[in-house]
C-alpha positions as semicolon CSV with decimal commas, in nm:
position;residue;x (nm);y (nm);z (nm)
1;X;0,000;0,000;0,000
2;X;0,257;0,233;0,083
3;X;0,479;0,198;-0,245
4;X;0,114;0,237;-0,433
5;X;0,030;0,570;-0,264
6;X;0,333;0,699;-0,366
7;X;0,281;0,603;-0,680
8;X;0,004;0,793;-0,727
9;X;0,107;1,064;-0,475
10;X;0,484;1,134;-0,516
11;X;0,634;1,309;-0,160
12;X;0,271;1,256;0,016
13;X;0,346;1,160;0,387
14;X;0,188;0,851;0,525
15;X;0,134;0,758;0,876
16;X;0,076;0,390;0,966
17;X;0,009;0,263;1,285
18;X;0,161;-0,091;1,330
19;X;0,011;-0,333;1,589
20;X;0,163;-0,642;1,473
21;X;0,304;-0,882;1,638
22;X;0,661;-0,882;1,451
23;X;0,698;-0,500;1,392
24;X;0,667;-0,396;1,024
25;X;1,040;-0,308;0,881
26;X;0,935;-0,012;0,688
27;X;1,157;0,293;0,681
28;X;1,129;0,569;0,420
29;X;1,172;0,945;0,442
30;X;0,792;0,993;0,391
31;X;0,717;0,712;0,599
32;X;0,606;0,763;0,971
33;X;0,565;0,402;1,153
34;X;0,372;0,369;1,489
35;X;0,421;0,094;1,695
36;X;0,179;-0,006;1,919
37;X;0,092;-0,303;2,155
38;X;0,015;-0,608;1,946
39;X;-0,359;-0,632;1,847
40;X;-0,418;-0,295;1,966
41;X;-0,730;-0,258;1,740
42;X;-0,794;-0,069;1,452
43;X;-0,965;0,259;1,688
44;X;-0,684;0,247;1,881
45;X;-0,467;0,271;1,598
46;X;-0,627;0,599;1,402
47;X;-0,649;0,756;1,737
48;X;-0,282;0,733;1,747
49;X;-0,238;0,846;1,375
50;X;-0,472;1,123;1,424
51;X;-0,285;1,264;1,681
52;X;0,007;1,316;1,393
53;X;-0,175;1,450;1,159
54;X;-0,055;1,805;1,114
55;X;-0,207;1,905;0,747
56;X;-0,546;2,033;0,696
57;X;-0,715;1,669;0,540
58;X;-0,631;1,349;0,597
59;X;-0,672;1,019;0,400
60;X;-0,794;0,709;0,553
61;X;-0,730;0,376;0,447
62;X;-0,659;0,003;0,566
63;X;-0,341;-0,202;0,481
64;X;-0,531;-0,454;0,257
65;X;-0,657;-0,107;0,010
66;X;-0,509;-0,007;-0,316
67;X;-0,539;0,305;-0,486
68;X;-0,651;0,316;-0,870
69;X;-0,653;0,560;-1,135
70;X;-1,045;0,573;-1,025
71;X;-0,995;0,677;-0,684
72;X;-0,883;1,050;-0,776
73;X;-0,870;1,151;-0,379
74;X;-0,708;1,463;-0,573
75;X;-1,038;1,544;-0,741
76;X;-1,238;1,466;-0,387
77;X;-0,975;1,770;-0,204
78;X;-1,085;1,957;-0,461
79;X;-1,436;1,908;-0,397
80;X;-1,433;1,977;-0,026
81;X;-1,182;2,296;-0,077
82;X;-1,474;2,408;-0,287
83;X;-1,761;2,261;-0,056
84;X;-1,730;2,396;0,241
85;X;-1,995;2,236;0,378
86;X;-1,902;1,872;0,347
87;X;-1,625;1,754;0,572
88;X;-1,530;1,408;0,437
89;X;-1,560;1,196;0,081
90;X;-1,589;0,846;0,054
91;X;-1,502;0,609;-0,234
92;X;-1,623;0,234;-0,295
93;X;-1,408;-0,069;-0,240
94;X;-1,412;-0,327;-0,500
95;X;-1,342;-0,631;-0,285
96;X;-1,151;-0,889;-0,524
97;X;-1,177;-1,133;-0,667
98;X;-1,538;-1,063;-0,685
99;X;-1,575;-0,728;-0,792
100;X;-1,928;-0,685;-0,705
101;X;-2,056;-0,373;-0,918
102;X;-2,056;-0,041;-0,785
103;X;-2,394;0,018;-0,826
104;X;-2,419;-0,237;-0,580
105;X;-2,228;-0,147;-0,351
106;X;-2,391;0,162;-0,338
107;X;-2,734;0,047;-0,276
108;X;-2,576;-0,088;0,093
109;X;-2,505;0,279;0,169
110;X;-2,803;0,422;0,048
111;X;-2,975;0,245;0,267
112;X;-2,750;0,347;0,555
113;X;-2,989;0,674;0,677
114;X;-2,845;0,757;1,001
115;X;-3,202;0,767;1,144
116;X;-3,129;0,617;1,496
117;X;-2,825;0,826;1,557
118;X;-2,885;1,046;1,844
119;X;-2,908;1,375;1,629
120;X;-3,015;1,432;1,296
121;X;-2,778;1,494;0,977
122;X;-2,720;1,805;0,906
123;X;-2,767;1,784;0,508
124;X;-3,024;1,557;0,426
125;X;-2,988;1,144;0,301
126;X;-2,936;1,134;-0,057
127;X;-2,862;1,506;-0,133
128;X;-2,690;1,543;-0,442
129;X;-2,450;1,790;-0,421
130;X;-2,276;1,795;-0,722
131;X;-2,260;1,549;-1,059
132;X;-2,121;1,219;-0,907
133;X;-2,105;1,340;-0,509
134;X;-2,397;1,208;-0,289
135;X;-2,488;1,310;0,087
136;X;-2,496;0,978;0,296
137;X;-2,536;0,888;0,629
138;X;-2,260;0,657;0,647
139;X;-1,988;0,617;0,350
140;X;-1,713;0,328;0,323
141;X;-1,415;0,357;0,540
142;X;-1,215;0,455;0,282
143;X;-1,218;0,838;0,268
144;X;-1,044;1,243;0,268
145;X;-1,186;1,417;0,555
146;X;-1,135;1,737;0,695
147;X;-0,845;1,637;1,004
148;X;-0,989;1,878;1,246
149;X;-1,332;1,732;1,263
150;X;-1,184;1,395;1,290
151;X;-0,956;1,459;1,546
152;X;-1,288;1,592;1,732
153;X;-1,498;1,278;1,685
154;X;-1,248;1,065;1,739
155;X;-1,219;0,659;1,779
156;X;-1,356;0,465;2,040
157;X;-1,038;0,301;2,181
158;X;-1,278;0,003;2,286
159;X;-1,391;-0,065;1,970
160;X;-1,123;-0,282;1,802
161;X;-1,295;-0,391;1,477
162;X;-1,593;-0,264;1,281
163;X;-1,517;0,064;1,373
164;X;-1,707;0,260;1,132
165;X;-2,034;0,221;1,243
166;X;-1,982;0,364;1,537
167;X;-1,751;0,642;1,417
168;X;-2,050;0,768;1,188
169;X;-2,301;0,707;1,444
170;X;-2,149;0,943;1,641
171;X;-2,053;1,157;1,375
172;X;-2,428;1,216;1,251
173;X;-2,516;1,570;1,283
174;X;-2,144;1,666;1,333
175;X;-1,999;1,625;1,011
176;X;-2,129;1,556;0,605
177;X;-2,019;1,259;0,483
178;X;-2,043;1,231;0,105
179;X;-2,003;0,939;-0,132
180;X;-1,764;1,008;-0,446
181;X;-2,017;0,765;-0,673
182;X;-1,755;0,684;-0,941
183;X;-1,432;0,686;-0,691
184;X;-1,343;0,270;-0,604
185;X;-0,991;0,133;-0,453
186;X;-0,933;-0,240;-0,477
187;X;-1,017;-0,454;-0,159
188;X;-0,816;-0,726;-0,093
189;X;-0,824;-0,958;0,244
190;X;-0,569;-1,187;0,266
191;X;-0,794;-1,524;0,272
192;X;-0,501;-1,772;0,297
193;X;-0,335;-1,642;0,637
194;X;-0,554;-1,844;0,874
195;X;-0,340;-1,699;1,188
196;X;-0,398;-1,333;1,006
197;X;-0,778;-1,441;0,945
198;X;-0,828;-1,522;1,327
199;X;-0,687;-1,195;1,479
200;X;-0,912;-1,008;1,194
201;X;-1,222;-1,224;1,342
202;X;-1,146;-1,128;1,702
């Protein structure tokens, strides 16, 4: 993942927070490497990253993403420099082999309304906000967000897995989420790690 987002994004600094068991060997000038506890959690982790963060937006993504030349998180800054009222873009993840449609995929989001958060969104489900950008409830957890209201909302330290429900639970009303409708990274578990696999199920 890293040598692919610098691919795409030459010089872009990239924090990873590390809670394997054998620490990850990774050293590069634009490369910052947390270590934490083994199977701290993925909360635990962007907590940690967050706190590093010292630009204006921040990208989040998982060590089993890729970027393609259809994610354009370029295009997505572009659209929240320019929207001031949307604080994070989300793009699809095309989980292979499978490669399940995008239209698909985006029917599970549409449906995510937000309705039983405690306070209502501040934009509307299923605003369209511009050609290809969609309000949302709840977006993948692949995204460029505005850092500041991140660091706000925050990570539930307890939460070590599925931690994006309850990030945008708690981030209805706070912050506009928007789904980049065209925008997909590859998705990629690794299926044939069964000592990987049982940490991921824990």
């Amino acid at each position: 993942l890293y040598r692919n987002i610098q691919q795409y994004y030459p010089g872009v600094r990239v924090i990873v927070a590390d809670d394997s068991k054998t620490p990850l060997d990774l050293k590069d000038e634009y490369l910052d490497v947390i270590q934490l506890p083994f199977n701290s959690g993925l909360s635990f982790g962007l907590n940690r990253a967050l706190k590093k963060v010292e630009t204006p937006y921040v990208i989040r993504m998982d060590d089993d993403e890729l970027l393609t030349p259809y994610t354009k998180f370029e295009k997505h800054l572009r659209f929240l420099i320019s929207h001031p009222q949307a604080d994070l873009v989300g793009v699809i993840p095309l989980s292979t082999p499978w490669c399940v449609p995008t239209k698909e995929i985006k029917k599970q989001y549409y449906m995510q309304t937000m309705h039983e958060a405690p306070r209502n969104l501040k934009i509307p489900h299923m605003t369209r906000m511009e050609d290809g950008y969609m309000v949302l409830g709840k977006v993948p957890n692949i995204f460029i967000a505005r850092a500041e209201i991140m660091k706000e909302i925050g990570y539930d330290d307890h939460i070590r897995m599925i931690d994006h429900n309850d990030f945008f639970y708690r981030a209805a009303g706070r912050l506009v989420s928007v789904l980049a409708e065209e925008s997909f990274i590859f998705h990629d578990h690794n299926r044939f790690n069964l000592h990987y696999r049982r940490f991921r199920s824990d």
